[in-house]
N, C-alpha and C positions, 0 to 999 in steps of 0.2 A: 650057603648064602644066608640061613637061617638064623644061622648060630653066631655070623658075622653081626645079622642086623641086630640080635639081640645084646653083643657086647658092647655093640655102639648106643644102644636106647640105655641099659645099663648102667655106661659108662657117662651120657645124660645129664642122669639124673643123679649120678656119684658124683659130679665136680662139685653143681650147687650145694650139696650136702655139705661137702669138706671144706667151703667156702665159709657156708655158715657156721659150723664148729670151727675155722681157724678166727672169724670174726667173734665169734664166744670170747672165744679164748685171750684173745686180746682182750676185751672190754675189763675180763676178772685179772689178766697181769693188772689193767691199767690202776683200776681201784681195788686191789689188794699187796701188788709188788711182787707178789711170790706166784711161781708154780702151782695148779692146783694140785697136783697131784704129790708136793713134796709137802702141803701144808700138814702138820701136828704130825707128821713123819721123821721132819729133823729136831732131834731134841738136844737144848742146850743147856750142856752142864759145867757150870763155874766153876775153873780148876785154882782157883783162889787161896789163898790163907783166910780169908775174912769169909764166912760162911753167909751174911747179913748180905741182904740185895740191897743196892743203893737206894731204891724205892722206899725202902722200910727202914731205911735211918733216919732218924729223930733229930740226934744231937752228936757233934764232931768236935772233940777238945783236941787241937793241934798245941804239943809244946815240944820248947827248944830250948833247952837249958831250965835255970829259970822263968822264961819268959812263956807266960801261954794264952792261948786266947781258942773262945767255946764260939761254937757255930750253932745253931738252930733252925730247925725246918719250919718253917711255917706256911703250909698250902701246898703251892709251887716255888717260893720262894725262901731264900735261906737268910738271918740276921745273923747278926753279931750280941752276943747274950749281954742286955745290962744297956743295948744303943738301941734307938728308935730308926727304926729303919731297913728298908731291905739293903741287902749290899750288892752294889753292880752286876749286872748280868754275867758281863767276862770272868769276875770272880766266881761266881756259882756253877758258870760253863766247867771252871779249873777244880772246883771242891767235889762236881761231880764226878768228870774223868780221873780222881784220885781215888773216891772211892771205886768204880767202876773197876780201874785196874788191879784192889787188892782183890777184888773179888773174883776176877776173871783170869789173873797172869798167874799160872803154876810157879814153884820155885824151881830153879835148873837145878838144884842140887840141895840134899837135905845134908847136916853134920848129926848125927845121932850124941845123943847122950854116951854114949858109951864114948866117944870122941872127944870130947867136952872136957878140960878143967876149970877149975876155979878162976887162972887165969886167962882163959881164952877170951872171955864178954870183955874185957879190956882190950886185947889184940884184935879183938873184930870191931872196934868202936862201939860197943852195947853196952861199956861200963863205965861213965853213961851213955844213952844213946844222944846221937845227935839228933832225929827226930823222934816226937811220938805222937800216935794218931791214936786217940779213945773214942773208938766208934761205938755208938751206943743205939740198938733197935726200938721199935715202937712198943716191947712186951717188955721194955727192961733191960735185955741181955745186952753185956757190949764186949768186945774185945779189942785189946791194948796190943799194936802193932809199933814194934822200936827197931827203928832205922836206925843202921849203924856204918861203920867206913864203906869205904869201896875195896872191893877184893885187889890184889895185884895186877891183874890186866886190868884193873877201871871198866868193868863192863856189869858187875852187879854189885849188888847192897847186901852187904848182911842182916840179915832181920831174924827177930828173934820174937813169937808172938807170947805175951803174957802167960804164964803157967802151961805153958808145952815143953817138954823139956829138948830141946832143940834148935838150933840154927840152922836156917837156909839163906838160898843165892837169890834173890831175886834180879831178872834185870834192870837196870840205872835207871832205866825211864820211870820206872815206878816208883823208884825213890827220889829222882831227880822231880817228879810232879807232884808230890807231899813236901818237899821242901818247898818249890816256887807258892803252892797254895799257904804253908805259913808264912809266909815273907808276904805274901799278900796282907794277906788278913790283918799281920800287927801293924801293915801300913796305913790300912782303911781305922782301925782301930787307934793309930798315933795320931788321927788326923783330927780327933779329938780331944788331946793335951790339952792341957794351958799356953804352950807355947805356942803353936800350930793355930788351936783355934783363937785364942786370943788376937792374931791378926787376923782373924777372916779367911784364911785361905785352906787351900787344900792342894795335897804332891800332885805333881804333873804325869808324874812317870806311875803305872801301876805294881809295877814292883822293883826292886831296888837291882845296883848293877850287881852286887856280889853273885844273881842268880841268873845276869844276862854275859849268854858267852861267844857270841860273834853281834858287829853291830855294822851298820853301811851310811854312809853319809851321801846325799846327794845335792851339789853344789856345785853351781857353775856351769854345771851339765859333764860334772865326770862325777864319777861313784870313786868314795874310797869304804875301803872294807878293812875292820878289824875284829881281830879273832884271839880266841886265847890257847897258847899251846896244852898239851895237857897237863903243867902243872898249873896252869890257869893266870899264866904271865899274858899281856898281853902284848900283840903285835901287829903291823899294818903288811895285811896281806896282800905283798906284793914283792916279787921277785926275792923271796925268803926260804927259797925250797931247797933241802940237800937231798938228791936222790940218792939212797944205797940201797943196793940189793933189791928195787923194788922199790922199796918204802919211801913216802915222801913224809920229811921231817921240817915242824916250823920249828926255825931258829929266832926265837926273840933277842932282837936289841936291845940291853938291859937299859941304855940311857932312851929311848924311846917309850919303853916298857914304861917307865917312869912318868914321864909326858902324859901318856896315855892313859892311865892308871888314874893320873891327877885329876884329868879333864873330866871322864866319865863319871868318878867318883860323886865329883860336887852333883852331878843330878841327880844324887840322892834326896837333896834337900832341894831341890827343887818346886817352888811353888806358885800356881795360879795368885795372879792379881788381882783381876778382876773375871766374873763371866759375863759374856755376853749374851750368848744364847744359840738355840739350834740355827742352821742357816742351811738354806737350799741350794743345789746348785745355781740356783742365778743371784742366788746374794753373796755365792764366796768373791770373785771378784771387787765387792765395796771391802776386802779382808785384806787382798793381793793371797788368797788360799787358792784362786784356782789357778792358779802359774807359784807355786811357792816359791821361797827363794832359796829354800833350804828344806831337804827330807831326810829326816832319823830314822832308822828302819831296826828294829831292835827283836832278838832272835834268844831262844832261850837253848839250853842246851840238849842234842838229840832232838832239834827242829828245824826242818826247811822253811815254817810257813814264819811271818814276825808275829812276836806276840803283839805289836802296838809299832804304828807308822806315825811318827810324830812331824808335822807340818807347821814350818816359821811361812807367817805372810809377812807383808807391809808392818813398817811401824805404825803404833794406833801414834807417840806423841812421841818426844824425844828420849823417853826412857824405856815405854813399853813397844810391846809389838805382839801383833797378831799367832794365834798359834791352835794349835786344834792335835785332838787324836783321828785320824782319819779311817775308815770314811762317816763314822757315825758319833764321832764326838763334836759336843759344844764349844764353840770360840770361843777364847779365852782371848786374855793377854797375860805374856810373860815376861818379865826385865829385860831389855836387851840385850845386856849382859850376856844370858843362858847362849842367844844366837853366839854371838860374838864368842864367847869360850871354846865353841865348836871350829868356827872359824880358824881359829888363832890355833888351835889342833890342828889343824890341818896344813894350816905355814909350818908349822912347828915340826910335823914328821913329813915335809919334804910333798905334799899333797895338795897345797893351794891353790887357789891363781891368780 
């Protein structure tokens, strides 16, 4: 009976204890995120091509062919070299997930020198490359990263980084997110022309279609969805499917293709008319934004989430009409037109109503 009352006194004074260390415990998950006991225990190391931490880039010359345009860090925030101004947040979100990935994604596979001839950097698109990215650190050092084709199955990039004597696989998404960041950038950058700016205005779309590759329209209250097969035709995903073997295959309509192709393109050149200004949820309704009449939901490639949900409200007048990036862009107004092309895509590939 002794040894009984002593495991239950014991046993007491052990609950509150474990109580209180499981209450600890919580409190440091809450305000630290991590494990105590895994902190400066897991150690992470960048299996990268680019040695340089994203933190400690200075300066990023993205080019593509001839065309190139210099990025700069300043603070927390990145410009465009030569323009006054920060550039968009979405943008910097996208320059940093580019560097972030050359530094973190290993190559699947190395091609050694001994592999290599003279003509290979042409058969792997690196002569020239289609992209390249000049990352340059806080001490000076940079290294010159050249994107080139997509291997045979379309699943990585061949890259080749400056003075290594070597080629590697990278996978797509890493080449595929250095390209959408320069198509960014010479857009933010085009938007100060003479042509462009000389009307006042500025693109709607933050990066152009050649680098958007499924898109969803919502109208009338049915969603139509298009996609591009993989040679980058595009098609209206719907009832387009040839099962063989398993595999499901999109067959694009080359006269649809066509239609389709037309419509999307022109939003390239798409531009803000006038701005109105930020608006809350209880002033989108004076817009017709909080019932749209019309949603663009625009998806890049190797992504579920959309890069940019573009919302038509109400006409402001007979030519313009309300429109916005959602949920944190400023009303605009755009040509009516813009709506109306969508529309008329949509009679046009059998989608209307």
């Amino acid at each position: 009976m002794t040894e009984q009352a002593a495991t239950r006194g014991k046993a007491q004074w052990l609950m509150p204890l474990l109580a209180a260390l499981l209450v600890a415990l919580l409190g440091v998950l809450i305000a630290s995120g991590q494990w105590p006991e895994l902190r400066s225990k897991v150690a992470f190391a960048p299996k990268g091509l680019v040695t340089t931490a994203p933190a400690d880039v200075r300066r990023v010359e993205i080019r593509s062919g001839s065309d190139g345009v210099a990025l700069l860090r300043k603070g927390s925030e990145w410009t465009i070299e030569g323009l006054d101004g920060a550039v968009p947040a979405e943008f910097g979100s996208h320059l940093e997930t580019a560097l972030r990935l050359v530094n973190v994604s290993g190559p699947v596979r190395e091609i050694p020198a001994s592999e290599l001839t003279a003509t290979s950097f042409a058969a792997f698109g690196l002569d020239p490359p289609v992209t390249v990215g000049v990352i340059e650190a806080g001490d000076g050092s940079s290294t010159a990263v050249n994107f080139g084709a997509l291997n045979p199955a379309s699943t990585s990039h061949y890259v080749r980084i400056a003075g290594r004597p070597a080629v590697y696989l990278l996978p797509r998404h890493v080449g595929e997110e250095w390209r959408v960041t320069s198509d960014m950038a010479r857009r933010l950058r085009g938007q100060t022309e003479t042509g462009l700016a000389g009307r006042g205005k500025s693109l709607l779309l933050p990066v152009s279609m050649a680098q958007v590759w499924a898109l969803e329209i919502v109208f009338a209250g049915r969603l139509t969805r298009f996609e591009r097969d993989p040679d980058g035709t595009w098609f209206r995903h719907l009832s387009q499917h040839n099962h063989a073997a398993g595999n499901v295959v999109h067959a694009a309509d080359p006269e649809q293709a066509r239609i389709i192709d037309a419509a999307l393109r022109a939003f390239d050149a798409t531009a803000v008319e006038t701005r109105v200004g930020t608006a809350g949820a209880s002033q989108l309704a004076r817009y017709g934004l909080n019932l749209p009449s019309l949603i663009m939901l625009v998806f890049l490639r190797d992504s579920s989430a959309p890069l940019a949900r573009l919302e038509f409200g109400a006409p402001s007048d007979s030519l313009d009409r309300y429109a916005r990036l959602a949920p944190d862009g400023a009303v605009v107004t755009v040509a009516e037109f813009e709506m109306r092309r969508l529309t008329e895509l949509l009679r046009a590939v059998g989608a209307g109503s």
